[in-house]
Structures are given as structure tokens and as C-alpha cells.
DRENMARTI-402091 format. One line per 10 residues: number of its first residue (from 1); for each residue x, y, z of N, C-alpha, C. Coordinates in pm, whole numbers, plus 32768, in hexadecimal, padded with zeros to 4 digits. Layout:
NUM) X:Y:Z:X:Y:Z:X:Y:Z ~ ... $
END
This chain:
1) 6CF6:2C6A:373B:6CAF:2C7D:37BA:6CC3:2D0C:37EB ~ 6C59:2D3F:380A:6C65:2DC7:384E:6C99:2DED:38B5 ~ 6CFA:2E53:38F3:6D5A:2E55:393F:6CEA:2ED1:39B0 ~ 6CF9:2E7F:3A27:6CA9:2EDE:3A7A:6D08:2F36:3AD9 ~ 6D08:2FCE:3AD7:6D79:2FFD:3B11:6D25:302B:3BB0 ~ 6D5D:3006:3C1F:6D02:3064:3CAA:6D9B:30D0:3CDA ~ 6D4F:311B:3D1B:6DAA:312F:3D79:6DED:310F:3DFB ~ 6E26:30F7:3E36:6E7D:30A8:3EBA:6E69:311B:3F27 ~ 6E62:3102:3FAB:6E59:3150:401F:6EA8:31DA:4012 ~ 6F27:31F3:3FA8:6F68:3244:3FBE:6F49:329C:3F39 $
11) 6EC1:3294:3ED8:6E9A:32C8:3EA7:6EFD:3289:3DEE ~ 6F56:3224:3E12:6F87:3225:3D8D:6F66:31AC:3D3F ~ 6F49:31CA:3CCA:6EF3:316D:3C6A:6F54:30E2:3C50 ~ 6F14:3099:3C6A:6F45:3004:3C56:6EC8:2F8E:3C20 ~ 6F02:2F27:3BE5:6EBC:2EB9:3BC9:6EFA:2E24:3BE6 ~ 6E71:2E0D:3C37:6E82:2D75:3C5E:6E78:2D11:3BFD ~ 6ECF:2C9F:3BF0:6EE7:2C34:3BA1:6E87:2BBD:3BCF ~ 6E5D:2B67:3BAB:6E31:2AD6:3C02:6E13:2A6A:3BA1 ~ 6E36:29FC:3BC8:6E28:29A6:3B6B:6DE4:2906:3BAB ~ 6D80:28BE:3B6D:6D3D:2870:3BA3:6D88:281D:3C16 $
21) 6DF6:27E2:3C2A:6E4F:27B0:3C83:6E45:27ED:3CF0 ~ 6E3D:2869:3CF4:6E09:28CD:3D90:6E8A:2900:3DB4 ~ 6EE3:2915:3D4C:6F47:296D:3D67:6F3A:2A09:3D2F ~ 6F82:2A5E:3D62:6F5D:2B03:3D39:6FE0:2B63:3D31 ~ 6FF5:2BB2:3CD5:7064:2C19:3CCA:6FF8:2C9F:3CD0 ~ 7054:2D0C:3D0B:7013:2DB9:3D02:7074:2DE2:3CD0 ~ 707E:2E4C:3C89:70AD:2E9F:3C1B:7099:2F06:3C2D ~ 70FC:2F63:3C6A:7107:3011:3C4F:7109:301E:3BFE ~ 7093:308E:3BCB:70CA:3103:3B1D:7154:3126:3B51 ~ 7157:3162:3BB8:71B7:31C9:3BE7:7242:317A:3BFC $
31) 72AC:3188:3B97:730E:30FE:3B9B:72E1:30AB:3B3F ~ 727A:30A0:3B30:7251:300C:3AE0:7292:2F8F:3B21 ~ 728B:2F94:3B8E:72D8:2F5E:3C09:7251:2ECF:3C5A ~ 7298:2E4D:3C53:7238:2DF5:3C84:7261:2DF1:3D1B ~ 71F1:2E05:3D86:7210:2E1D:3E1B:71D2:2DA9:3E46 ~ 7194:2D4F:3E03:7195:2CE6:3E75:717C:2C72:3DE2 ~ 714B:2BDF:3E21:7159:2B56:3DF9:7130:2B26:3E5A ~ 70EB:2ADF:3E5E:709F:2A66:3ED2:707D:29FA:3E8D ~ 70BC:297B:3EB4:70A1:28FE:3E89:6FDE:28B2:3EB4 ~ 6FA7:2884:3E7C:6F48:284B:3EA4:6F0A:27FC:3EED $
41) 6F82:27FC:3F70:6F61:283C:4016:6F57:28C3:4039 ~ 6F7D:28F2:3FE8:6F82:296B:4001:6FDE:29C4:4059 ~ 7061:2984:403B:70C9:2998:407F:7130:29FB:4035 ~ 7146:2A93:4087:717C:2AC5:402D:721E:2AC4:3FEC ~ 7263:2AC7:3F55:72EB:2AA2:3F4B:732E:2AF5:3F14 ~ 72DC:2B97:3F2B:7336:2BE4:3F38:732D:2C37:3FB9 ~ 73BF:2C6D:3FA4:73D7:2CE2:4039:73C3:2D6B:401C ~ 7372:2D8F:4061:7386:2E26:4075:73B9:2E43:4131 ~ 73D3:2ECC:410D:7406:2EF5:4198:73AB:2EF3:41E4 ~ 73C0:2F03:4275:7359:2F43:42C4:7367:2FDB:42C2 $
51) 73CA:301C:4289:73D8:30AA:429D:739A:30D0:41F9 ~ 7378:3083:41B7:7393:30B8:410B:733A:311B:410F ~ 7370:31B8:40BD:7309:3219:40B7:72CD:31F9:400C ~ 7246:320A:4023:720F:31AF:3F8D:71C6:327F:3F5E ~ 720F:32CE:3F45:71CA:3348:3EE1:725C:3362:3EBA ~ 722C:33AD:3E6D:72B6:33FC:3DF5:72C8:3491:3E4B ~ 7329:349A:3E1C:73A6:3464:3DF1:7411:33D8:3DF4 ~ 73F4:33BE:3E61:744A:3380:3EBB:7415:32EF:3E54 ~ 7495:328A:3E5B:748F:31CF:3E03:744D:3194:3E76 ~ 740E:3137:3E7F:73DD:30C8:3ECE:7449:3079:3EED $
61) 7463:304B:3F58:74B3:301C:3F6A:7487:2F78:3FA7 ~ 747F:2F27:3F1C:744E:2E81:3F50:7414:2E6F:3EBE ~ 73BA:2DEA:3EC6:739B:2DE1:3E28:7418:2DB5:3DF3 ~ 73DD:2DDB:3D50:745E:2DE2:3CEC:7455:2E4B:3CA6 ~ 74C0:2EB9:3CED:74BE:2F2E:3CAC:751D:2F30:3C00 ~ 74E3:2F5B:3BA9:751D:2F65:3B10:75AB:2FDD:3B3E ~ 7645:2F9F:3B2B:76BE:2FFD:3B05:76BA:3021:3A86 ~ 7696:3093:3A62:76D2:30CC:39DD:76B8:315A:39BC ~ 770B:318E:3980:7798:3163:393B:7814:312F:396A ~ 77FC:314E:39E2:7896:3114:3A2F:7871:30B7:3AAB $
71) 78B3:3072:3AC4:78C8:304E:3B38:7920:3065:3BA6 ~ 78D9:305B:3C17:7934:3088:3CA8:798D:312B:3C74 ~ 79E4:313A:3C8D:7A46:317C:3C83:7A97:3180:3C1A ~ 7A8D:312A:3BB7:7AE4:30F9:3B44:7AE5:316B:3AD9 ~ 7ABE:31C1:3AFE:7ABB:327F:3AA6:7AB1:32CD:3AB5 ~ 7A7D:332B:3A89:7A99:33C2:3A9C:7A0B:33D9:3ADD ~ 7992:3394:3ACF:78F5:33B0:3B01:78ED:33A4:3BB0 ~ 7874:339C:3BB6:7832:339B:3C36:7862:32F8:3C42 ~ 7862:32D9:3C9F:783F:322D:3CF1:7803:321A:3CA7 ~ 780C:318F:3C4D:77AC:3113:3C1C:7746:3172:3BA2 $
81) 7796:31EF:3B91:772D:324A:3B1E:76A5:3264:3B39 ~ 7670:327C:3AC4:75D7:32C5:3ACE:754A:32A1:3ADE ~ 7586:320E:3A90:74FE:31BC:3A52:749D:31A9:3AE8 ~ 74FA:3186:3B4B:74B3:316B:3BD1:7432:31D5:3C08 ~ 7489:322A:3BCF:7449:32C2:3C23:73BA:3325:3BC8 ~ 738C:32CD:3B39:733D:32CC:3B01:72B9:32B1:3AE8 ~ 7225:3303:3AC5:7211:32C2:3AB9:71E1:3277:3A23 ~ 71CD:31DA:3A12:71D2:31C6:39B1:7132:31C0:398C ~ 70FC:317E:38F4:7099:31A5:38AE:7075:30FB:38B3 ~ 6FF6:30BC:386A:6FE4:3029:3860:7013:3030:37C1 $
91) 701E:2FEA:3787:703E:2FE6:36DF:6FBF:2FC0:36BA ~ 6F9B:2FDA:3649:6F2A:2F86:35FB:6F7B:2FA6:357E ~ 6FDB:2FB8:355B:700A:2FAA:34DD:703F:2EE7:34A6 ~ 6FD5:2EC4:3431:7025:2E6A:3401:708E:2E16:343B ~ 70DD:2D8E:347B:7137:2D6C:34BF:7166:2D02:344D ~ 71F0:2CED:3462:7255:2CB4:33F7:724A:2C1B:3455 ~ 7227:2C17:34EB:723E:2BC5:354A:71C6:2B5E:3520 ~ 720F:2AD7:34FB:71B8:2A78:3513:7112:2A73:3560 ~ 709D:2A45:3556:7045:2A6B:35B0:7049:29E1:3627 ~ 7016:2A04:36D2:7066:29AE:371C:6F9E:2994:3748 $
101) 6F79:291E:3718:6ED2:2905:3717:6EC5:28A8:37A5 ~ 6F3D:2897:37D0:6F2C:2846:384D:6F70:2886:38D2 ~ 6FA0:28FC:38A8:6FA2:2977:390E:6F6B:29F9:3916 ~ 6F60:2A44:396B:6F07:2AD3:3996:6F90:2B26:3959 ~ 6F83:2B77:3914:6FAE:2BEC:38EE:6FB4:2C73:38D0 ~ 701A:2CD9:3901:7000:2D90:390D:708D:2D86:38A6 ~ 7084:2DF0:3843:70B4:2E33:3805:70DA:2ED5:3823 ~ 712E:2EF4:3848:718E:2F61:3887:71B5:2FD4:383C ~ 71B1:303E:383A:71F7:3086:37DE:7227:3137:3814 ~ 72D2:3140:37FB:7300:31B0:3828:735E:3207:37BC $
111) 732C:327C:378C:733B:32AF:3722:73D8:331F:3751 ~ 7429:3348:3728:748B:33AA:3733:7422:343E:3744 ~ 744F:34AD:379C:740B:3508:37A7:747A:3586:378E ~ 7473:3622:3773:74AA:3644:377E:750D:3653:3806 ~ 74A3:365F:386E:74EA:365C:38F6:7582:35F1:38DC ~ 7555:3583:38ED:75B5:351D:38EA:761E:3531:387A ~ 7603:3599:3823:7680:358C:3796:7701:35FE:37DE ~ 76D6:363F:3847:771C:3699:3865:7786:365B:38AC ~ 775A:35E0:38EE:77C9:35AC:394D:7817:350D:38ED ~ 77B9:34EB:3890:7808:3477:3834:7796:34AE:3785 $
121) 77DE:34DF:376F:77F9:3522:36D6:77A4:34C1:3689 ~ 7748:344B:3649:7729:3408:35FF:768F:33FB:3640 ~ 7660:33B3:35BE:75DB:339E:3593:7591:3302:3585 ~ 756B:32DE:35F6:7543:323D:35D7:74BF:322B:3616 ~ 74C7:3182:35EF:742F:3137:360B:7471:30D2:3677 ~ 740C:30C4:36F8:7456:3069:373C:73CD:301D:377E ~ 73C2:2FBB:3761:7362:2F49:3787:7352:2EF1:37F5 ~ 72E3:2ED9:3806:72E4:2E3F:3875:727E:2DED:386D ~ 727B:2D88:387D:7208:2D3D:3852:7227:2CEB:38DA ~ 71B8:2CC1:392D:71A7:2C7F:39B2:7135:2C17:39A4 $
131) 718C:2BA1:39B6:7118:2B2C:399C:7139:2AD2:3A3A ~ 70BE:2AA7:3A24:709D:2A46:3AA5:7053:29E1:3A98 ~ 70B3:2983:3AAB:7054:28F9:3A79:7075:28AB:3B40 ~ 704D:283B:3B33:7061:27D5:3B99:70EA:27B7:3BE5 ~ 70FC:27DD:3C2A:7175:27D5:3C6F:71CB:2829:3C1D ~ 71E3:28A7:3BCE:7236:28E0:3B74:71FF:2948:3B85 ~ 7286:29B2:3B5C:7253:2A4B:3B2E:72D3:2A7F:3AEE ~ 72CC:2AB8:3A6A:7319:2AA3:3A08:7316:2B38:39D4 ~ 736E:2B7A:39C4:7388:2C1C:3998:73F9:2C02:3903 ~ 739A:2C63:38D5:740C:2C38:3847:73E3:2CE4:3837 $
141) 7480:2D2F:3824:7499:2DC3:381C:74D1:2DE2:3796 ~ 749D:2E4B:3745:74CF:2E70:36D2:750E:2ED7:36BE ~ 755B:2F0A:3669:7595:2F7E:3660:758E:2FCB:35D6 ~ 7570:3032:35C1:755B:302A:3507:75A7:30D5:350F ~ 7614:30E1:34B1:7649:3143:349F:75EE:3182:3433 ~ 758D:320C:3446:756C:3244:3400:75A9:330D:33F1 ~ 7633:32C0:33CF:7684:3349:33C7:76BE:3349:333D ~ 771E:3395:331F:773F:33B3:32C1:77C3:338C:32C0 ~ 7813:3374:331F:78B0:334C:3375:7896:32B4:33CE ~ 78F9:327B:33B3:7942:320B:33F4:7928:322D:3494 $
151) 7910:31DF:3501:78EA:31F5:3583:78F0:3167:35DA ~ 7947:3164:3658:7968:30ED:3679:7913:3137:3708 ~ 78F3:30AF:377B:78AF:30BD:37F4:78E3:3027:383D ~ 78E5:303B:38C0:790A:2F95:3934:7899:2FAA:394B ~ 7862:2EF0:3980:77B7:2F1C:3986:7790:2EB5:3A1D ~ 776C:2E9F:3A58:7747:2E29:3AB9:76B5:2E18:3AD0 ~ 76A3:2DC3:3ADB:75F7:2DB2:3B66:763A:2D82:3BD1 ~ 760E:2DBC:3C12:765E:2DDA:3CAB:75C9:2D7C:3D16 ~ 75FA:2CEC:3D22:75C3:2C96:3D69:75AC:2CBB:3DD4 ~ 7568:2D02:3E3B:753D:2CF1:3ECE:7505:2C55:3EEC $
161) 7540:2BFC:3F16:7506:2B7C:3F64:74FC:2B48:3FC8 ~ 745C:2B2F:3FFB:7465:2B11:4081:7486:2A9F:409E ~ 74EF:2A9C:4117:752E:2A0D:4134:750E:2A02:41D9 ~ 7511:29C8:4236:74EF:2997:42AB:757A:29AD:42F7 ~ 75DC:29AE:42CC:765B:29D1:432B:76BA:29D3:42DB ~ 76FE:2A2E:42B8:777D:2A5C:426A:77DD:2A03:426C ~ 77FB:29EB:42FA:786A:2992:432C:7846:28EB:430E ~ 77C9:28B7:42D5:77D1:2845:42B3:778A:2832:4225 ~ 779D:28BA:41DA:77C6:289D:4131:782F:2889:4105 ~ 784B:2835:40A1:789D:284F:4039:787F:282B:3FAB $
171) 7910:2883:3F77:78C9:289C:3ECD:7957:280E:3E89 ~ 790C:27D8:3E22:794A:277D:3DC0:7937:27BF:3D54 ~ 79D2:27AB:3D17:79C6:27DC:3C63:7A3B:2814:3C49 ~ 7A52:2871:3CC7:7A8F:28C5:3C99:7B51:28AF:3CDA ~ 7B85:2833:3CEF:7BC8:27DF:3D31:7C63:27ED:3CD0 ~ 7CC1:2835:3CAD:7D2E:2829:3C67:7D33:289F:3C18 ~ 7CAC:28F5:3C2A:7CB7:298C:3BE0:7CFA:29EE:3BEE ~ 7D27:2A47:3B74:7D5D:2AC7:3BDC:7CE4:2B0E:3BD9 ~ 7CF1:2BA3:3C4C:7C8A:2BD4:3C6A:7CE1:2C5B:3C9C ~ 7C94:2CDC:3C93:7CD5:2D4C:3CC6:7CC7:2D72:3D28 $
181) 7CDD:2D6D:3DA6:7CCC:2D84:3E21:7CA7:2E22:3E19 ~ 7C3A:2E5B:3E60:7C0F:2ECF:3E72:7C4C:2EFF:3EF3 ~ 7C6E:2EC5:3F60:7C8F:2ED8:3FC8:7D2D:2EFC:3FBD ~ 7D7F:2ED5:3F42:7DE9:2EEB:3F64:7E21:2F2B:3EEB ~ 7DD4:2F79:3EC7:7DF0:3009:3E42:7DDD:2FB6:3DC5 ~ 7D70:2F71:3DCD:7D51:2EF7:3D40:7DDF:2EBC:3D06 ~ 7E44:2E7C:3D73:7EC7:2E30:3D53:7E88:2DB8:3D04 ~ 7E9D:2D82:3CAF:7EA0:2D08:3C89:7ED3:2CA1:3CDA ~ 7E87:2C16:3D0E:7EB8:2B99:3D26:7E4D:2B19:3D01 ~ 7E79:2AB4:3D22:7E35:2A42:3CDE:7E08:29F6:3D65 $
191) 7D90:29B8:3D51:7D49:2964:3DBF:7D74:28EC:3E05 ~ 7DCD:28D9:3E52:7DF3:287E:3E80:7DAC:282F:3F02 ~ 7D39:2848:3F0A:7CC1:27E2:3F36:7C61:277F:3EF3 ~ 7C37:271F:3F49:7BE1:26D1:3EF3:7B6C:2725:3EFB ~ 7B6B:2795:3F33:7AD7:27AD:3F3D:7AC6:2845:3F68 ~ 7A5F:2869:3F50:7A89:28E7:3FA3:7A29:2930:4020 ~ 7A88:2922:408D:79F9:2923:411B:7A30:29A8:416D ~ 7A17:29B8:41DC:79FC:2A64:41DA:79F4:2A71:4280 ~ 7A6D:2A8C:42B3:7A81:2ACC:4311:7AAE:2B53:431F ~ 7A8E:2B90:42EA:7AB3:2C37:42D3:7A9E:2C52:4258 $
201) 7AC0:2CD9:4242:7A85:2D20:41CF:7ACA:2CED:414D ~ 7A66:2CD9:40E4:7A8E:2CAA:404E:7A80:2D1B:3FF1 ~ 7AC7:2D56:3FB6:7A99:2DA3:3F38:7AD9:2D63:3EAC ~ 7AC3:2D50:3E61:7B05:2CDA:3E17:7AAF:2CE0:3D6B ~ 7B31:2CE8:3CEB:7ACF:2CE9:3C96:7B1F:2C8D:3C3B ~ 7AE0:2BEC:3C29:7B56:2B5E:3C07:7B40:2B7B:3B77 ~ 7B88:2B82:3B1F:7BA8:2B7A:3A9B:7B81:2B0E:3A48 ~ 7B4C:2B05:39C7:7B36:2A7E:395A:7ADE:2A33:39A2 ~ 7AA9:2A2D:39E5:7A57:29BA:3A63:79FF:2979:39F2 ~ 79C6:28E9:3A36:7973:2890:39DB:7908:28BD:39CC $
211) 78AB:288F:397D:783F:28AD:396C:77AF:2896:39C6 ~ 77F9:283E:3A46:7797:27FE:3AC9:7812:282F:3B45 ~ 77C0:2871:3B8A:77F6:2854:3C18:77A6:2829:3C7A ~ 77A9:282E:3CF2:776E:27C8:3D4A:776D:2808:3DE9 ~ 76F2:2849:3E13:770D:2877:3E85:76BD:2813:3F05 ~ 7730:27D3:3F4E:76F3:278C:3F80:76AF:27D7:403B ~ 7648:27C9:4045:7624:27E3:40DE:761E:274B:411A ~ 766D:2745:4162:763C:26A9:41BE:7605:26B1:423E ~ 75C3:273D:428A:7562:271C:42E6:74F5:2727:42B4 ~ 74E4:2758:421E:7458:2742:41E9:7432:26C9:4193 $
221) 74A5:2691:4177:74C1:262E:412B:746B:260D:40C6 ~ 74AF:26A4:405E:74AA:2705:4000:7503:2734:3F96 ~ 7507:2701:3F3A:757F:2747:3EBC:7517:277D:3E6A ~ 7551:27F3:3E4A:755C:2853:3DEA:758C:2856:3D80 ~ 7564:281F:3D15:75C3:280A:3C93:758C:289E:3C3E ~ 761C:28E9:3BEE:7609:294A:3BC9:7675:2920:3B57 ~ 7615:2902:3AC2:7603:28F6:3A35:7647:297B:3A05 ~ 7694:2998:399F:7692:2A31:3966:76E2:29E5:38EB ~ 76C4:2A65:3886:76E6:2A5D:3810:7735:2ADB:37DF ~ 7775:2B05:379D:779D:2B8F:376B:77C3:2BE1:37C7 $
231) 77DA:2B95:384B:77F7:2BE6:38B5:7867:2B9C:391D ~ 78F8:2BB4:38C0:7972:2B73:38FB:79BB:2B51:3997 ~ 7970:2BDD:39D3:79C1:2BDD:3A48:7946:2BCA:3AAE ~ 798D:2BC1:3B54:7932:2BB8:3BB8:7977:2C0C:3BED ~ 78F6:2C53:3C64:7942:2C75:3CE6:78EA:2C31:3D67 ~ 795D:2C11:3DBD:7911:2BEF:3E44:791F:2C7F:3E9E ~ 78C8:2C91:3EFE:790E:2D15:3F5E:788A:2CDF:3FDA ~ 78F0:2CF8:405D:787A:2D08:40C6:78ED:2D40:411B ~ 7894:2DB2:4155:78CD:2E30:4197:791F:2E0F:4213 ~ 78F9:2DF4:4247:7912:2D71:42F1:78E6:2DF3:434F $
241) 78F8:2DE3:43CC:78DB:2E3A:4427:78D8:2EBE:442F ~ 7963:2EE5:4403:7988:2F86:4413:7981:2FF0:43B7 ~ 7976:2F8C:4306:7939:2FC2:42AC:7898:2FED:42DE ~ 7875:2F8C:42E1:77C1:2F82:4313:77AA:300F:4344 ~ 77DA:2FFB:43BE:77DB:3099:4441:77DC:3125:440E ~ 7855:3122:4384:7870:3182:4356:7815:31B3:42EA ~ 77DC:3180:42AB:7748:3181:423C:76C8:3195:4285 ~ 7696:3235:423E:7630:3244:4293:7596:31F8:424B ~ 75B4:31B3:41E1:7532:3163:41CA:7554:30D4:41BF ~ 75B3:30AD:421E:75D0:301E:424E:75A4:3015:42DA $
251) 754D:2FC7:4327:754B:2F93:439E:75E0:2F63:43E7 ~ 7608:2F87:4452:766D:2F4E:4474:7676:2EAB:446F ~ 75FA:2E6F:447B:7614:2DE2:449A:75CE:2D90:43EC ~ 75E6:2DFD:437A:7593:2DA8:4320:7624:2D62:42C7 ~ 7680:2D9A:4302:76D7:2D51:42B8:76D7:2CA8:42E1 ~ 769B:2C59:4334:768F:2BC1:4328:7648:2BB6:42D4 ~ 7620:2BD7:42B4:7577:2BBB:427B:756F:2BB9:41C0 ~ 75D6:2BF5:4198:75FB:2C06:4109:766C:2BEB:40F1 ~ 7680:2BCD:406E:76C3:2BB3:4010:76E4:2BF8:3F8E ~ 7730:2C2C:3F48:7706:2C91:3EBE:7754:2C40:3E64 $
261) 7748:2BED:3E16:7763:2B8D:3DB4:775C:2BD8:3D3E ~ 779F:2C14:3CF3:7755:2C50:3C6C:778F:2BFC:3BDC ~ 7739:2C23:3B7D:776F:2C0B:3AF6:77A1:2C92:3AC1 ~ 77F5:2C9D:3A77:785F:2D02:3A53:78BC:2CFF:39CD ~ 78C8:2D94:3990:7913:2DAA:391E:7985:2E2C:3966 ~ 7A00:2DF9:397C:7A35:2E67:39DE:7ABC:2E65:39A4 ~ 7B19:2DF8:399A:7BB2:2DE7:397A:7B8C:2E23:38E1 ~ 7B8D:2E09:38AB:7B7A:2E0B:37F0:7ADE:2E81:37B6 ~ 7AB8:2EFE:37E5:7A73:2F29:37D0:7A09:2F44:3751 ~ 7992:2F1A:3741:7963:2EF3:36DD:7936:2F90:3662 $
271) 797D:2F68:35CD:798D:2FAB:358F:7911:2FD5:350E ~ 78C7:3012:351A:7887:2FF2:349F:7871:3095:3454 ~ 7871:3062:33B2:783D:30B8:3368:77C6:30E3:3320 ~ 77A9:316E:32D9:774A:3192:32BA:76F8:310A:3287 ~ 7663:30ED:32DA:7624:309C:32A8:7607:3030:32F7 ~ 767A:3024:3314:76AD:2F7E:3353:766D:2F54:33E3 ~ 7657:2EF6:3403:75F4:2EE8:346D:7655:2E49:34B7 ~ 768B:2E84:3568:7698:2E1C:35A3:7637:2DCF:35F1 ~ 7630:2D40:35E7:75C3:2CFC:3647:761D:2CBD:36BC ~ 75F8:2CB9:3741:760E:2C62:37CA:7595:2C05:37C3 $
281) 75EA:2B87:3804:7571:2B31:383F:7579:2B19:38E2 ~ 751A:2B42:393D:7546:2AE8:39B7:74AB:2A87:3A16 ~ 74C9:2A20:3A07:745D:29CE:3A5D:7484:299D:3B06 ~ 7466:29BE:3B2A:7422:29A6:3BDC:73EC:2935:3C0D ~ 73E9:28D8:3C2B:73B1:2851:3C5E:73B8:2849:3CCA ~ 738D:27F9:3D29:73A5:27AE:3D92:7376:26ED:3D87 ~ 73DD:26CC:3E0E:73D5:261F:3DED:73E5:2617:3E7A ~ 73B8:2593:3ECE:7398:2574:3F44:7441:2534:3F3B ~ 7491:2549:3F9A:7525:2516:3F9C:7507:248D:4031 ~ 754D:2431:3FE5:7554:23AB:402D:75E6:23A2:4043 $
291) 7610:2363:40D4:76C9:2360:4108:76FA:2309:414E ~ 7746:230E:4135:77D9:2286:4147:7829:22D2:4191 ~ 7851:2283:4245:7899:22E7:4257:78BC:237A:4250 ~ 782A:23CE:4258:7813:244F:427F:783F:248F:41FD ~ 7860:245C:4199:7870:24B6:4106:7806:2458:408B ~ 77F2:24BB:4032:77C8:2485:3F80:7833:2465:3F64 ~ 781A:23F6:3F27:787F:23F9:3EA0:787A:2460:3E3A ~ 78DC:248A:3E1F:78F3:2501:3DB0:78C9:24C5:3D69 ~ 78D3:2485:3D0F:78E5:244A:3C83:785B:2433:3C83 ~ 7805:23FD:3CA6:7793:23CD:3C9F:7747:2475:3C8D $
301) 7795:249E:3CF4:773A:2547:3CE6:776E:25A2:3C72 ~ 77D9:254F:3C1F:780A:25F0:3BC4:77F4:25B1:3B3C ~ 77D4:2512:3B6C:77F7:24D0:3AB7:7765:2453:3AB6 ~ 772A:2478:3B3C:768F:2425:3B23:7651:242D:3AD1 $
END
């Protein structure tokens, strides 16, 4: 199917997704970055800021912005690396990826430039493929070392999700993990909640996590199930008040309003050689949440 590219109010080329169900994803070239999702109400389930500046230089801040080569702070680069701050190409090269005949699909593609070799030394292929089927939207990211040397990168999709009140989410899954606290010089400790809910600021990146977690909203009475494959770790983070204030493309008051759930390669940094090509999987859902006594059952939500 032919990929129709327009331009967006702020002059930068994007393509809209849609699929008979009457749900829709948009797609920055720029990032190769998905900025919105609307279910078929047409309700949107991702966040962007009210402050987000959407031209380059500057990352978008909402969506799901692509980390790589690094994530957050975890190196010697810029914040969350380059890939964000790019822009990327559509692929029409050949795909190794299954074909998905019962979802809408964009093929992604961000090549190594010299610019970028000056600040991380290597030569690669880095992919995305964005599908959208019925209640789903599913990113599967590639990595293909086309260097001549061994080259490792931490990688995330960095979840922006819109939730209805911060203070009456919580996340299941991630319940007995350790996780590196960002807030407190990335110390190591282990999760000693059943759950994890949010009265002040979270920066948080939980280690080995399952392959389902579970973000529950209960004034929308709304979970978020977020699928990943090849992509070990999570992070949760929401700024709370005084972070907010301090970010000049955060709204002071958008911190209720989101959530940043990500899928992640961060503890164990992923290694590959001449040739070698890593794949991520991560899928996106939503499910209408039914309650007992003002909570889900976990179990039903992590092992349904």
C-alpha cells in the first residue's frame, strides 16, 4: 500500500495511519516518532505536552519518542541520544518482518550520518515498522550493525500515555523488582509494593521485568497493556509538580495527565557485531477495566 506523506501545521512531514475499526496513529519523519493514537471513538492515548515545541532541533516531547543510542543519561551522549532529533526516511527496502494483512503499516528508516559519527564513532541501520490494527499499535525496532567493529547501544520507546489522573493510576508487573532509582544517583533497590501509584515524582528503570505489564487508569476505567519482546527493562517516570515548572516544554499542570511507561534495553547494553542485526518487539493495547472494591485484579490483567 502506498504511503501518503502531508505535511502537519508546523511544516513537518508526517503520515497518518487508519484502519477500518476507526482508529488512527500520525507519524513524524522527523524522529520517526508516533505523536498521537486515537481509539475508534476517537479518543486520544497518547500525551503530548501543552508546551511541546514540534521543529528541530529541539525532541517532541509526548508520543513515543525512539532512545538511541543511549538512553536518559546512561552515557557519554546527549539525553535519550540522536535518533529522536532526526529526520528519518520511509524504507521500501525488502522487509525480513512477517507481512501484518490485518494491520495498517509504515516502515521507518534512519541511516548513520557523518554528523552523528563524530559524536558516536559507528555505522548502522536502524528501523521501525508501525502497525495499527484494532484496538493495537505495535512498533517493532531494528538495529543492523553495518560497521566494520563490534558496537553496543541502550535503546527505549519512551511511552507518553494519556491517563485521566496520575493519582488514580497504577502500574502491575512490575511488583518484587529491582529497579534503579534515578532520583537517588541510580542506587539500586527492589519493589516492595503491590503496585505502583504516584504521589510524587517517579524516575525509575525496573530490571528483567515480564513480558506484560499493566497500566491501570481507574477513572477511565482503562488498562493499558504494554506487550514487549527483546526489550528487558521498563521505565516508569512522571515529573510531579516541580519537575513540570522547571521544563520549559512541559505545561505546569500536564504532569496529571501522563504517564511515561517505556520498553527498554538499559541494565545489560545491547551488543552487536559486524552484520548482526538486533530486533525489539513492543505492542500497545487497551481493555475496558471492570472493579471489585475500587481495584483490578492483577492476575486477570497480567496473566488473562
Amino acid at each position: 500500500m502506498p504511503v501518503n506523506v502531508i505535511n502537519d501545521s508546523n511544516g513537518l512531514p508526517k503520515v497518518i495511519l487508519t484502519e477500518p475499526g476507526g482508529s488512527s496513529a500520525e507519524v513524524l519523519l522527523y524522529g520517526g516518532q508516533v505523536v498521537s493514537w486515537k481509539n475508534d471513538r476517537r479518543e486520544e492515548l497518547l500525551f503530548m505536552s501543552t508546551k511541546a515545541i514540534l521543529r528541530p532541533p529541539k525532541a517532541i516531547r509526548g508520543g513515543i519518542p525512539i532512545c538511541f543510542p543511549q538512553f536518559g543519561n546512561f552515557g557519554s551522549l546527549e539525553q535519550h541520544g540522536f535518533a529522536r532529533n532526526r529526520l528519518w526516511a520511509i524504507d521500501t527496502s525488502p522487509s525480513p518482518l512477517s507481512p501484518t494483512n490485518s494491520m495498517t503499516t509504515l516502515d521507518l528508516i534512519l541511516k548513520s550520518t557523518e554528523e552523528d559519527s563524530k559524536t558516536w564513532p559507528h555505522c548502522f541501520e536502524l528501523r521501525l515498522r508501525v502497525s495499527l490494527g484494532p484496538g493495537k499499535l505495535t512498533l517493532i525496532p531494528r538495529v543492523r550493525n553495518t560497521d566494520s567493529k563490534p558496537f553496543s547501544f541502550t535503546f527505549a520507546l519512551h511511552n507518553y500515555l494519556s491517563v485521566s489522573d496520575i493519582s488514580e493510576v497504577r502500574v502491575e508487573g512490575l511488583e518484587t523488582l529491582d529497579y534503579f532509582d534515578n532520583l537517588q544517583q541510580k542506587e539500586r533497590f527492589t519493589e516492595q509494593a503491590d503496585a505502583i501509584t504516584f504521589d510524587g515524582e517517579v524516575d525509575r528503570v525496573y530490571l528483567s521485568t515480564p513480558t506484560k505489564i499493566a497500566i491501570i487508569d481507574h477513572e477511565k476505567k482503562r488498562t493499558f497493556e504494554l506487550r514487549k519482546e527483546g526489550l528487558p527493562d521498563a521505565v516508569v517516570w512522571n515529573s510531579w509538580d516541580k519537575k513540570a515548572k522547571a521544563l520549559p516544554d512541559f505545561g505546569d499542570e500536564d504532569y496529571k495527565y501522563m504517564l511515561c511507561a517505556d520498553s527498554a534495553a538499559i541494565e545489560n547494553p545491547i551488543v552487536l557485531k559486524p552484520c548482526e542485526e538486533w530486533r525489539g518487539r513492543q505492542e500497545l493495547s487497551t481493555v475496558s477495566s471492570s472493579y471489585f472494591s475500587g481495584q483490578l485484579d492483577p492476575f486477570k490483567v497480567l496473566h488473562g
